[in-house]
C-alpha positions as CSV (number, residue, x, y, z in Angstrom):
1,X,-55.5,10.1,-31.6
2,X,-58.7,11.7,-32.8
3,X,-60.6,14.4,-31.1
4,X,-62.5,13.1,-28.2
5,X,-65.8,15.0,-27.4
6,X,-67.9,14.2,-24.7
7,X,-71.6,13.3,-25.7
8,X,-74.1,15.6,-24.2
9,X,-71.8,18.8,-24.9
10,X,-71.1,17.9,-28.8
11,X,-74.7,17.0,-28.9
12,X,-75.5,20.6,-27.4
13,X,-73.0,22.4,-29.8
14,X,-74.1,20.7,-33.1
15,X,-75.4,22.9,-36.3
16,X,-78.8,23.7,-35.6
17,X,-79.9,22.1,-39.1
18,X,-78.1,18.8,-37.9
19,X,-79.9,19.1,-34.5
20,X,-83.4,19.7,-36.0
21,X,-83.2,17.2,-38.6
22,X,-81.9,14.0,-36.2
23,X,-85.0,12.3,-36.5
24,X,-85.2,12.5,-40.0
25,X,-81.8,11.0,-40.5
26,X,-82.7,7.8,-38.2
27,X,-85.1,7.2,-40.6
28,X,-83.1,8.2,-44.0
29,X,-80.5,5.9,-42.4
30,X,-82.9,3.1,-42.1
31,X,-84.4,3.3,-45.7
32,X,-80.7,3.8,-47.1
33,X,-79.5,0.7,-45.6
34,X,-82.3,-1.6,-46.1
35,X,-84.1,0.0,-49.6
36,X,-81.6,1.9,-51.7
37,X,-80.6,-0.2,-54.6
38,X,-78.6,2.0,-55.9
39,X,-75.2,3.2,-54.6
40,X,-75.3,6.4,-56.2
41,X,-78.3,7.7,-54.7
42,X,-77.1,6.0,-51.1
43,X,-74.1,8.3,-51.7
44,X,-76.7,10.9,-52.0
45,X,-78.6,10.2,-48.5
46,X,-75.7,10.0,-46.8
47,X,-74.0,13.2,-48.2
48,X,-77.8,14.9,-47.1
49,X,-77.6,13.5,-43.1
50,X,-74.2,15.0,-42.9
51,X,-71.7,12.4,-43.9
52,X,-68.6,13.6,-45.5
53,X,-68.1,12.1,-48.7
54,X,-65.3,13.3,-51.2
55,X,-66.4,15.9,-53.6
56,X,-66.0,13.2,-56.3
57,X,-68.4,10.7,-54.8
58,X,-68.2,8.7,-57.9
59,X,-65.7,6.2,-56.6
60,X,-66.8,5.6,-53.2
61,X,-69.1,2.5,-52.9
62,X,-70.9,2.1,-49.4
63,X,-72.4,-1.4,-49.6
64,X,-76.3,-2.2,-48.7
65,X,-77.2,-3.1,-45.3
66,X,-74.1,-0.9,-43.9
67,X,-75.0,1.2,-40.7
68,X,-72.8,4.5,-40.7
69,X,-73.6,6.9,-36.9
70,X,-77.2,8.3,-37.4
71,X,-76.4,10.0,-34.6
72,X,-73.7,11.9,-35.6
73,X,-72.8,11.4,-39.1
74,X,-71.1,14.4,-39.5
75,X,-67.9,12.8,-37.6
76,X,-67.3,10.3,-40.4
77,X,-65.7,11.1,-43.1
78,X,-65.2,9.3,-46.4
79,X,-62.1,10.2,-49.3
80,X,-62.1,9.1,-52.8
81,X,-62.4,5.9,-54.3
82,X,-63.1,4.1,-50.7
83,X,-65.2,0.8,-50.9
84,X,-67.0,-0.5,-48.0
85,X,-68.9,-3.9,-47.9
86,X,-71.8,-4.9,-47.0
87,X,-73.1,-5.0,-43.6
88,X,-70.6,-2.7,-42.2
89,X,-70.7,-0.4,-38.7
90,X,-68.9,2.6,-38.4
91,X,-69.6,4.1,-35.0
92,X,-68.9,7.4,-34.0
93,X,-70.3,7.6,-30.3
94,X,-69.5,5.6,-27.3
95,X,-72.0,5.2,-24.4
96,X,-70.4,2.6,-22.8
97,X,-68.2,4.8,-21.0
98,X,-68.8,7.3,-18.6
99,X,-69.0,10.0,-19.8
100,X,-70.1,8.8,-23.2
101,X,-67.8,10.1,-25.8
102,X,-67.8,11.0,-29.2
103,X,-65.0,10.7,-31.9
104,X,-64.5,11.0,-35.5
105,X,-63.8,8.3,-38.3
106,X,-61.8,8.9,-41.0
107,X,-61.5,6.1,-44.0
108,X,-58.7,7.8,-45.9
109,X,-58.2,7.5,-50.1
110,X,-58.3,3.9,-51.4
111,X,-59.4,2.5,-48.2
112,X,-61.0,-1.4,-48.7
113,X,-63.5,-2.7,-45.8
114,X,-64.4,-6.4,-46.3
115,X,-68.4,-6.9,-45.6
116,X,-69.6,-7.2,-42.1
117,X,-66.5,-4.9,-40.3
118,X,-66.8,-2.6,-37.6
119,X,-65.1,0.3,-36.9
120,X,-65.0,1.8,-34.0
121,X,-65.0,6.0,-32.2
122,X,-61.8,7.6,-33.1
123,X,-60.1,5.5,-36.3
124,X,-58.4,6.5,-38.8
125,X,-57.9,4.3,-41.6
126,X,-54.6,5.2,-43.6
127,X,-55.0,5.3,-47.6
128,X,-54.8,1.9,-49.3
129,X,-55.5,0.1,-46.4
130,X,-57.6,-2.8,-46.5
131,X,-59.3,-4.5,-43.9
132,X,-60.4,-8.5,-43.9
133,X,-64.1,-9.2,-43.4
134,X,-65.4,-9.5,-40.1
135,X,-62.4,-7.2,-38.8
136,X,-62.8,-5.0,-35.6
137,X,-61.3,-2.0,-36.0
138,X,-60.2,-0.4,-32.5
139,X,-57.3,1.6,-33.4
140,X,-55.7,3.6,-36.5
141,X,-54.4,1.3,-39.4
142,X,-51.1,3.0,-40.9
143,X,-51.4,3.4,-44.8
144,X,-51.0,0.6,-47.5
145,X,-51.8,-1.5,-44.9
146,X,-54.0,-5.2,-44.6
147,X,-55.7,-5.6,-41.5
148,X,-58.1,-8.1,-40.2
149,X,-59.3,-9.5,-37.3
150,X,-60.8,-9.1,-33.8
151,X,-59.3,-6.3,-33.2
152,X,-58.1,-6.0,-36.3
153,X,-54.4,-6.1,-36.6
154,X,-51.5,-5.7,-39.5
155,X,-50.9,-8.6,-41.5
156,X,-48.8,-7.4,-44.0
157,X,-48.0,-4.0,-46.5
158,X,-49.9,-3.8,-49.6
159,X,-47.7,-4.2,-53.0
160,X,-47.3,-1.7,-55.7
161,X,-49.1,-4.8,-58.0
162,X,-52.0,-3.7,-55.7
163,X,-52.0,-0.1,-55.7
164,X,-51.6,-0.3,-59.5
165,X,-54.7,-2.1,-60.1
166,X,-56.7,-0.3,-57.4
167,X,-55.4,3.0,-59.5
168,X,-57.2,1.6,-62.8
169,X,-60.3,2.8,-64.4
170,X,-62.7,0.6,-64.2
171,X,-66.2,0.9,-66.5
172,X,-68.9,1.5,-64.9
């Protein structure tokens, strides 16, 4: 399981720059999701709140409308070539528990959320996993995995026919 913090204390301990600039990234958050046409630049805004996006950014593809923590957004963190929908959630913090706690996401390489899928404090997401639209993600998905749901569950193992063509170079 993922590192549990409890709110108030991470909040405390957080780089100063993150702590200053909180405001700021509700905001950025907002105009990312609803006015940012392009995914590059999204990439962009979301590597600036704190986000941690692969070094090769290229392949990862948030979709609009998507709401990643602006609370803590340097929890989640995003490996090459991931693709997430539109209209996802990926929470980090939990304040409906006492005390509220905070935990990291991790979508690992290859990793495929379907539009509108939530994900949960504390999940990692193994490489090549997919996950079905709509899917709530409460607990870690094992690599080359398809999931989907409420919770989201295993369905079945992804096929090398589908890792091959996920591995292709596609034009952009």
């Amino acid at each position: 399981m993922a590192d549990k913090y409890i709110f108030e204390e991470y909040a405390r301990n957080r780089p100063k720059r993150l702590r200053r600039l909180g405001p700021l990234f509700k905001i950025l958050n907002k105009i990312t999701r609803d006015w940012v046409y392009s995914w590059r630049f999204r990439n962009k805004l979301y590597r600036f709140m704190g986000v941690q996006l692969a070094e090769d950014d290229s392949g990862i593809f948030i979709g609009r409308e998507t709401w990643i923590d602006d609370i803590f957004p340097e929890l989640v963190r995003i490996d090459e070539g991931v693709g997430i929908g539109w209209r996802c959630i990926i929470f980090v913090h939990n304040t409906s528990t006492f005390p509220h706690l905070a935990s990291p996401v991790h979508l690992k390489r290859k990793v495929l959320l379907g539009h509108n899928v939530i994900v949960m404090p504390g999940v990692t997401i193994g490489e090549y996993s997919q996950i079905g639209c709509n899917a709530v993600v409460t607990k870690n998905i094992p690599p080359y995995t398809i999931a989907a749901g409420v919770p989201a569950k295993p369905i079945r193992e992804v096929t090398p026919e589908e890792i091959k063509m996920r591995n292709e170079e596609v034009a952009v």
